[in-house]
N, C-alpha and C positions, 0 to 999 in steps of 0.2 A: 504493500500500500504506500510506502514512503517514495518510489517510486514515480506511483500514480498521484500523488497529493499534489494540489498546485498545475498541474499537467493541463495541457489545451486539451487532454481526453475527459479530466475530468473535471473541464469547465463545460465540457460539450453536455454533458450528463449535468451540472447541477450539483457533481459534489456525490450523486446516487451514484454507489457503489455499492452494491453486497455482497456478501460471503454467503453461497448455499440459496440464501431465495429475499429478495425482494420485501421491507416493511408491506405490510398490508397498507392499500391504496395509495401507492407509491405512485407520484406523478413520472410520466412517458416527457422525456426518454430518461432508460437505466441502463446501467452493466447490473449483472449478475456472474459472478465466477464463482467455479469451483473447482478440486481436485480427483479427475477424470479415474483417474491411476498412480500410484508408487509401488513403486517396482524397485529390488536393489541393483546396482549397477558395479559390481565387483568386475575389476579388471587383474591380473596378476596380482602387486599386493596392493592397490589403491582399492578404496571401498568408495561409492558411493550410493547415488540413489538420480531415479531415471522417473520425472512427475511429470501427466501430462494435466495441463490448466484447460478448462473451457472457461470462453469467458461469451458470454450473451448478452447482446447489444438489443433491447427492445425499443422502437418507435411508433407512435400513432401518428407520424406522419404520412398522409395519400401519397407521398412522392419521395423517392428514395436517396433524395438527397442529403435531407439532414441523415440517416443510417449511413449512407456513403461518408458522409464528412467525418462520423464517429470513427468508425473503420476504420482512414487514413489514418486518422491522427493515433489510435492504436497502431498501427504498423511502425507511423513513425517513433512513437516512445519504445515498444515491445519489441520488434525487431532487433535479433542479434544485439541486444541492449547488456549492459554489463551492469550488473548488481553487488550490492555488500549481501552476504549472508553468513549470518554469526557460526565459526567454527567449521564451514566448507567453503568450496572456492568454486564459483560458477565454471562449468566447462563450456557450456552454451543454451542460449536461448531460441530457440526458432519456432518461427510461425508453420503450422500445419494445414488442414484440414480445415476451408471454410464451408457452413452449408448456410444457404438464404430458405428461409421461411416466412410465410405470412399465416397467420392465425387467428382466432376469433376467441378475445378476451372479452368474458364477463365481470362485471364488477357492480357493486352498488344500485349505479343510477342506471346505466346500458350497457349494452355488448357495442365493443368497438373491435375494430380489426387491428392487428397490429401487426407492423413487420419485424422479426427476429433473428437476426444474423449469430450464429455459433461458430466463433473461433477457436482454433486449439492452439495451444503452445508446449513444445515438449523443451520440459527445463531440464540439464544435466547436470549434478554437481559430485564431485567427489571431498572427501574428509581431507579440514586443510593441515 
């Protein structure tokens, strides 16, 4: 999240960020991320560990420009991006697997349609 704080991704979103799932009636647009997979990542004698992130860009925008603008600007911060993490040593960050989705949110007052873009990230790190 240190990261992302401050970030044009998450000026684009309002700050909404989650871990796991979304405040209840969370205003559009949000990220939602979580962790997909960890896996250990043992090589001869380094240990690590092999995580893949999704992270979930929702918009009720009709036009997919604000969700495109979000996007970029995760690519631009998230891509091959170098991180502190306490006690191992990032090997690599890389973007995966995008899928676009449009879906039909209910809430409260109406059902609105929302567009939903799912990114992955597989982050590598070994024991520093």
């Amino acid at each position: 999240m240190t990261k992302i704080s401050g970030s044009a991704l998450s000026a684009d979103v309002g700050g909404r960020i989650y871990l796991d799932q979304a405040e209840q009636g969370a205003a559009l647009p949000y990220i939602v991320f979580f962790i997909v997979s960890d896996a250990p990542d043992n090589v001869f004698s380094k240990t690590g560990e092999d995580v893949l992130i999704q992270f979930s860009i929702f918009s009720s925008s009709e036009s997919a420009v604000e969700i495109a603008a979000i996007h970029a600007d995760m690519k631009a911060l998230l891509d091959d991006c170098s991180l502190t993490i306490t006690s191992n040593n990032l090997v690599w960050m890389k973007r995966g697997n995008l899928t676009t989705m449009v879906e039909d949110f209910t809430t409260q007052d109406a059902a609105e349609t929302v567009k939903h873009w799912s990114q992955e990230y597989e982050i590598i790190t070994q024991a520093a």
